[in-house]
KETI-37994 format. One record per atom (N, C-alpha, C): atom name; x, y, z. Coordinates in nm, 2 decimals, always signed. Atoms other than C-alpha are relative to their C-alpha. Example, Ala and Ser with C-alpha at 12.3 -4.5 7.8 and 13.67 -1.06 7.14 Angstrom:
// residues 2
atomo|xx|yy|zz
N|+0.09|-0.12|+0.00
CA|+1.23|-0.45|+0.78
C|+0.09|+0.12|+0.00
N|-0.09|-0.11|+0.00
CA|+1.37|-0.11|+0.71
C|-0.08|+0.11|+0.08
// end
This chain:
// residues 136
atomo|xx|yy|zz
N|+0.10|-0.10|+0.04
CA|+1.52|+1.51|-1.26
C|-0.05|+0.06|+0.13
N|+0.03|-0.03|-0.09
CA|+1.45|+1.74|-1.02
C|-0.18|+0.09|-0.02
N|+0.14|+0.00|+0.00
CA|+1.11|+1.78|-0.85
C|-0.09|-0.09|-0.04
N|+0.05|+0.17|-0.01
CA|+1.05|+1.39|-0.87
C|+0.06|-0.10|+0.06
N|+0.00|+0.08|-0.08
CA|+1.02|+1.11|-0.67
C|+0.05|-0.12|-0.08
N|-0.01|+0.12|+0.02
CA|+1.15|+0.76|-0.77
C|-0.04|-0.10|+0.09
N|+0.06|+0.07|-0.07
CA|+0.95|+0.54|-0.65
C|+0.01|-0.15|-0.02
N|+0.02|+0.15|+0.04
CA|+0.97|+0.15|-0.60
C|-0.08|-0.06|+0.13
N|+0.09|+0.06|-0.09
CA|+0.72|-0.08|-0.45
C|+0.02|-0.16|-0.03
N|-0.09|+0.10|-0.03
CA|+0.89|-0.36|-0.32
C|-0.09|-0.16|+0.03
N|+0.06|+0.14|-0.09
CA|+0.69|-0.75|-0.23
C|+0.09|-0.10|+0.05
N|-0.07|+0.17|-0.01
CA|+0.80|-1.09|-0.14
C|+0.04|-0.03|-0.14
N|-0.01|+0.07|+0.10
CA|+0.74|-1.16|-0.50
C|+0.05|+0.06|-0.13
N|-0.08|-0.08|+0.17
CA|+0.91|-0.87|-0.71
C|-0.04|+0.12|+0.05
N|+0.06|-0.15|+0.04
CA|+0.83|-0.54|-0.78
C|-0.13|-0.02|-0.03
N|+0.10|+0.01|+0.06
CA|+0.49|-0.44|-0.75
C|-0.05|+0.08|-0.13
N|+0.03|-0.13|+0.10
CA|+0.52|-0.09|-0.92
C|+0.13|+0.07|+0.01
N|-0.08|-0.10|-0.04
CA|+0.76|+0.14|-0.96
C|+0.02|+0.14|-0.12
N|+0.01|-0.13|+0.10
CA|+0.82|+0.49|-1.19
C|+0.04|+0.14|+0.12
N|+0.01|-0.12|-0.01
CA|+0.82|+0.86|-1.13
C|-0.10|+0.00|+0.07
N|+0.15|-0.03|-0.04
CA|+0.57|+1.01|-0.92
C|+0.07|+0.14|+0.09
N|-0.01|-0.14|-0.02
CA|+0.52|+1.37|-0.81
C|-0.04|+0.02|+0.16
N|+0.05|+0.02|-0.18
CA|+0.40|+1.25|-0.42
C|-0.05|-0.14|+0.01
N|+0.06|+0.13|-0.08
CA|+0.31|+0.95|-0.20
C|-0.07|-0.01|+0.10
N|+0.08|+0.03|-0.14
CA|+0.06|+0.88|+0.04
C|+0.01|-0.17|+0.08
N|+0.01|+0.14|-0.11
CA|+0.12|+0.59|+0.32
C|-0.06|+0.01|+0.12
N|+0.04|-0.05|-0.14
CA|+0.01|+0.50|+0.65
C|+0.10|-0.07|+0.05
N|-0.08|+0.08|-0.11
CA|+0.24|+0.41|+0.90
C|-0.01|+0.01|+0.11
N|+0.07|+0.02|-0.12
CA|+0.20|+0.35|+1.28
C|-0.04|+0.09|+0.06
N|+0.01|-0.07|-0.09
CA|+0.20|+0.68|+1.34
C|-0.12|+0.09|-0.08
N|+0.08|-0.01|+0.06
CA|-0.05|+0.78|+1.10
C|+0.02|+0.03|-0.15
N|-0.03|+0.00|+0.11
CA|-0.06|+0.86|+0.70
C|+0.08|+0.17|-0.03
N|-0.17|-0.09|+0.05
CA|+0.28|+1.03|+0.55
C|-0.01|+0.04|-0.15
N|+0.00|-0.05|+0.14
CA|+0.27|+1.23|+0.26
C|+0.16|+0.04|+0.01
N|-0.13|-0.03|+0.02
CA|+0.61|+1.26|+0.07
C|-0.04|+0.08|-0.14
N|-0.03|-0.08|+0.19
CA|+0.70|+1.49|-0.19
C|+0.17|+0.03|+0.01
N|-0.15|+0.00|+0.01
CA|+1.06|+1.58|-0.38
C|+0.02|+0.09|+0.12
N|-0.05|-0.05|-0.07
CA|+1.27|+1.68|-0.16
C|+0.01|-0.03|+0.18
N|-0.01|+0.08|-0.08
CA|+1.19|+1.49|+0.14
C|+0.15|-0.02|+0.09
N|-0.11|+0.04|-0.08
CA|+1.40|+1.45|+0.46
C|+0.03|-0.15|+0.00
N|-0.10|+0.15|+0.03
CA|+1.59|+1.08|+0.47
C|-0.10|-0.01|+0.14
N|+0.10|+0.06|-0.11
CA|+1.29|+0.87|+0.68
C|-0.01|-0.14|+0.00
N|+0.01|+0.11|-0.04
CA|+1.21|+0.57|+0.81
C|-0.09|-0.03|+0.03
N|+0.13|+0.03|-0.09
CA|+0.87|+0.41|+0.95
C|-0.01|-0.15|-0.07
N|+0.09|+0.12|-0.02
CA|+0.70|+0.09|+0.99
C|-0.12|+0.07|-0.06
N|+0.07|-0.04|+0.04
CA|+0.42|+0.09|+0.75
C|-0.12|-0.12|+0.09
N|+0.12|+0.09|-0.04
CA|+0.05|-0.04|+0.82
C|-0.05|-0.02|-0.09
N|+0.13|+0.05|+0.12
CA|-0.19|-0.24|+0.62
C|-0.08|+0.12|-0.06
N|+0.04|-0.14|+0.05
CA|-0.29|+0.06|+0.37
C|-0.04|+0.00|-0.15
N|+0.02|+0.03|+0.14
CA|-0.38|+0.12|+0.03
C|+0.07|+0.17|+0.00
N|-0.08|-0.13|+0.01
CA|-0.10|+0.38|-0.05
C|-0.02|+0.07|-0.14
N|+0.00|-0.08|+0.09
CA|-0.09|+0.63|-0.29
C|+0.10|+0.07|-0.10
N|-0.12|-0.02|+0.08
CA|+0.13|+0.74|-0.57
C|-0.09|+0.08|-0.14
N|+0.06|-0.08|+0.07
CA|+0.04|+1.06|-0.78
C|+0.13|-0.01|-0.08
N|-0.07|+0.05|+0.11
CA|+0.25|+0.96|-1.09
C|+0.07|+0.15|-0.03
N|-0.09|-0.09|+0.05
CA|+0.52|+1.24|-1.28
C|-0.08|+0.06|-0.11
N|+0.03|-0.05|+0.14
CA|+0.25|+1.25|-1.57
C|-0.16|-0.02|+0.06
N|+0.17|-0.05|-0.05
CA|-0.09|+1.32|-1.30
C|-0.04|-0.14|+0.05
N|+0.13|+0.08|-0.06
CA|-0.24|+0.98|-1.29
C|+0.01|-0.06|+0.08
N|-0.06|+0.05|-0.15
CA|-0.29|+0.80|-0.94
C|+0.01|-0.11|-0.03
N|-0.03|+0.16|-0.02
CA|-0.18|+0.46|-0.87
C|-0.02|-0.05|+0.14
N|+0.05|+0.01|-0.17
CA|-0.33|+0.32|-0.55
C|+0.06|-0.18|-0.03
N|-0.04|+0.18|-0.01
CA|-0.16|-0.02|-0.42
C|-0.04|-0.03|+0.16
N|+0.03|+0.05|-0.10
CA|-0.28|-0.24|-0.16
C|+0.14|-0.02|+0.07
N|-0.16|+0.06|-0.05
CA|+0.01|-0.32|+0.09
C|-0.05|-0.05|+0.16
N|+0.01|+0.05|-0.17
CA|+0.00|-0.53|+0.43
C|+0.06|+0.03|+0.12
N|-0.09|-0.06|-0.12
CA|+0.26|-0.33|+0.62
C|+0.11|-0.01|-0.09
N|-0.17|-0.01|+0.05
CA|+0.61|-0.32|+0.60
C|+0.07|+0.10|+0.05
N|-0.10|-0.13|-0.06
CA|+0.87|-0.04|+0.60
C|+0.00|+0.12|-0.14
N|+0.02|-0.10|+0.13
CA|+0.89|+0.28|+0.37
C|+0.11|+0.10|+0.03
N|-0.13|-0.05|-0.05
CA|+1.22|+0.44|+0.36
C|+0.00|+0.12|-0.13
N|-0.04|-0.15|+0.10
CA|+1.32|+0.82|+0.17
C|+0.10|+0.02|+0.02
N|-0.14|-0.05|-0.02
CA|+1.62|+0.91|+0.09
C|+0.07|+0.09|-0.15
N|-0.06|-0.05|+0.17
CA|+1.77|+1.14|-0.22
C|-0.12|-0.02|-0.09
N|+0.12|+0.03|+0.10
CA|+1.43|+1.13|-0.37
C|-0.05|-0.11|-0.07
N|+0.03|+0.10|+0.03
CA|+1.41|+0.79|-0.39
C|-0.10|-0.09|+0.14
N|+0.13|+0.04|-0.13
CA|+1.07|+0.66|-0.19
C|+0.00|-0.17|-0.03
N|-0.08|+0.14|+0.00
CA|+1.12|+0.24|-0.14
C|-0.17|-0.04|+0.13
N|+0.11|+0.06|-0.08
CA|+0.79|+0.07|+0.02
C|+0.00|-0.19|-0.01
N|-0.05|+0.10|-0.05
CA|+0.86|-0.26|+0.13
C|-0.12|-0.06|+0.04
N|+0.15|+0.06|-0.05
CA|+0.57|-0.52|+0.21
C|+0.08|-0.20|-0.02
N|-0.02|+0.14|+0.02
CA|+0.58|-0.91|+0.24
C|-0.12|+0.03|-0.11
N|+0.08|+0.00|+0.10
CA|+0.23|-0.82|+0.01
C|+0.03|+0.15|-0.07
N|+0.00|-0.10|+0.11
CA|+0.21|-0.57|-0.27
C|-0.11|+0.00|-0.15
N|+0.07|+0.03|+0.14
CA|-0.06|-0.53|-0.53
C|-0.08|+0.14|-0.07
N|+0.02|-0.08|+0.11
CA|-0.18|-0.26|-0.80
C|-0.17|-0.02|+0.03
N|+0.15|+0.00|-0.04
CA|-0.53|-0.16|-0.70
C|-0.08|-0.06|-0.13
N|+0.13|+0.06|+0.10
CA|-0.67|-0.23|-1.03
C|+0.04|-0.11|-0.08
N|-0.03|+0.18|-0.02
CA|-0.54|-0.57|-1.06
C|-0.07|-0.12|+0.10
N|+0.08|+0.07|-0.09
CA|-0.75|-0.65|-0.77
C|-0.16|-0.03|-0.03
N|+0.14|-0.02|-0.02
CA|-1.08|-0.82|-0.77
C|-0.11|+0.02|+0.07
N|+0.05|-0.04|-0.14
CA|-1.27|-0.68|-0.55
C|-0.11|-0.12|+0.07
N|+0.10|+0.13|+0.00
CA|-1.54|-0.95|-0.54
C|+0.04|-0.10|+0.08
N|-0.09|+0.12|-0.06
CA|-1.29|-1.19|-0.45
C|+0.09|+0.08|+0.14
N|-0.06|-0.09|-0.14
CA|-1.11|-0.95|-0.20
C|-0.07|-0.01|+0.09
N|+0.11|-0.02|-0.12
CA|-1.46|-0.87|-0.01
C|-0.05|-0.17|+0.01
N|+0.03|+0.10|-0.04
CA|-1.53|-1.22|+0.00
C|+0.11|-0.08|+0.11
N|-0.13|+0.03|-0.07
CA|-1.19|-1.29|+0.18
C|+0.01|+0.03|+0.11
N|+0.00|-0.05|-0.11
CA|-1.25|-1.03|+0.39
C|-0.11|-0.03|+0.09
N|+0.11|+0.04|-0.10
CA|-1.59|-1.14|+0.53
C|+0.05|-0.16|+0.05
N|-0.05|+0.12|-0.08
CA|-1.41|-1.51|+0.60
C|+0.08|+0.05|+0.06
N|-0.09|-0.05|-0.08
CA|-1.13|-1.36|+0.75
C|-0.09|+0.03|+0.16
N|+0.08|-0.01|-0.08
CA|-1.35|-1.19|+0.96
C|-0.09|-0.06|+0.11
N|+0.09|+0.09|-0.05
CA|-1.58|-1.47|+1.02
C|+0.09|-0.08|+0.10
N|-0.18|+0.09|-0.13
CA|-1.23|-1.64|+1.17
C|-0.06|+0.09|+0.10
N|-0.08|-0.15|-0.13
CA|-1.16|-1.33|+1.38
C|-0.14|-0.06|+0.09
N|+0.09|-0.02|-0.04
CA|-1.52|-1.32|+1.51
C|-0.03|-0.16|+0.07
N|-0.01|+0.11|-0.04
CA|-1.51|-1.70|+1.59
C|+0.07|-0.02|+0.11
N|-0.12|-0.02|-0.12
CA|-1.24|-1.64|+1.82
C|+0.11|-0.05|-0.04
N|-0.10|+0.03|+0.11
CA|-0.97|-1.74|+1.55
C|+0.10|+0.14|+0.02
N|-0.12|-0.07|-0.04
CA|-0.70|-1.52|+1.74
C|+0.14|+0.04|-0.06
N|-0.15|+0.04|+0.06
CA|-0.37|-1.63|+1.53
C|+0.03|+0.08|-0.03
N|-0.04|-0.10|+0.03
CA|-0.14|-1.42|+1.39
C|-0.07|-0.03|-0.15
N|+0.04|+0.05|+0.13
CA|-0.20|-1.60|+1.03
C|-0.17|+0.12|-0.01
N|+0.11|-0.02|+0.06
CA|-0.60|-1.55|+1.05
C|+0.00|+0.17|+0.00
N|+0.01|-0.15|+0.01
CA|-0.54|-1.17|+1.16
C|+0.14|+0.06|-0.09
N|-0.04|-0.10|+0.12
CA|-0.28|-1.08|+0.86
C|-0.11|-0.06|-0.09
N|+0.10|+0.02|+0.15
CA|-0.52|-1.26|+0.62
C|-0.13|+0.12|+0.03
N|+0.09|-0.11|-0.01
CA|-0.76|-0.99|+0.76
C|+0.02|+0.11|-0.03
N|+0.00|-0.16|+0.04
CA|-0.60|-0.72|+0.75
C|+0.07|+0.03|-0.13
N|+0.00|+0.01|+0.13
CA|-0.41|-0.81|+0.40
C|-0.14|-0.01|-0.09
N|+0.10|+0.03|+0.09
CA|-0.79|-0.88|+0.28
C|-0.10|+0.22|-0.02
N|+0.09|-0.12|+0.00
CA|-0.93|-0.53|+0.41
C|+0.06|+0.10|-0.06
N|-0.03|-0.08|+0.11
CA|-0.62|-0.36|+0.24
C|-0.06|+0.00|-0.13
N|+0.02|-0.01|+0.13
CA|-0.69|-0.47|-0.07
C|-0.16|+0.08|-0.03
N|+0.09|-0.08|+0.04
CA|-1.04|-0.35|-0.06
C|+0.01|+0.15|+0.00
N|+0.00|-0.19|+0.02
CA|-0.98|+0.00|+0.04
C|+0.08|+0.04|-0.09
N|-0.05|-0.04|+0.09
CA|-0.76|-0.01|-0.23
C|-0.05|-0.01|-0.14
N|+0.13|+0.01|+0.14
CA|-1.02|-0.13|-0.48
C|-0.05|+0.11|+0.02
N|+0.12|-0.13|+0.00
CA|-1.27|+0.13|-0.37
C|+0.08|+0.13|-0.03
N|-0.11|-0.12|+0.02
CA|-0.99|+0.40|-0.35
C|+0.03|+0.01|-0.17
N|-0.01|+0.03|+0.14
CA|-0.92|+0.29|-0.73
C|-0.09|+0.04|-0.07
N|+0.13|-0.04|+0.11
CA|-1.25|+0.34|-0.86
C|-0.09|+0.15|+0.03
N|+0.03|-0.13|+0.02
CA|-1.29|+0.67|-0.71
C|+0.01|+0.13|-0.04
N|-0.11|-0.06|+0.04
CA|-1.03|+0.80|-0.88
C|-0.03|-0.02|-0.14
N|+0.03|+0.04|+0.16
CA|-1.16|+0.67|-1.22
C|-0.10|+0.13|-0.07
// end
């Protein structure tokens, strides 16, 4: 179908999401990447983000992601994450509570790599809540 993206959003534990979508927003190291059809064949390292995906039929889909990689090629957009989750699947409650322990690590002087992805997987998921319900 031309003038659409095929999109899949890839975890550790499956597919988070995937469909049609008419554009994507990510961030990656170099800062946030909007894709639409037609897209040159790319590559990047993604960052802890709450990415975006403006669906084939309008409506957005925001997913938390912890990093990874996000590859384009033939109009097929491929986001890659050890995490992956559907913004409004998230509880935010339980997210912002995650994120203030996390934090509370960090701030401790809880250096590790561990306590800083649970940080920065905790703060995606929020900006992907909030992002979620601004959109409602």
């Amino acid at each position: 179908m031309a003038g659409v993206l095929r999109v899949e959003v890839v975890a550790a534990g499956g597919i988070a999401w995937e469909g049609d979508a008419l554009s994507v927003i990510a961030r990656t190291t170099e800062g946030d990447l909007g894709i639409l059809p037609g897209h040159e064949p790319f590559l990047a390292a993604l960052v802890p983000c709450a990415a975006e995906v403006l669906t084939d039929d309008g409506h957005r889909e925001v997913l938390a992601i912890d990093g990874g990689f996000i590859s384009v090629a033939d109009n097929r957009v491929s986001l890659l994450s050890q995490f992956a989750k559907v913004a409004r699947e998230i509880d935010l409650d339980a997210a912002e509570h995650e994120l203030a322990a996390a934090e509370k690590r960090l701030n401790a002087g809880e250096l590790d790599e561990e306590t800083r992805q649970h940080f920065l997987r905790a703060q995606a998921q929020v900006r992907a809540a909030h992002l979620a319900r601004q959109s409602r």
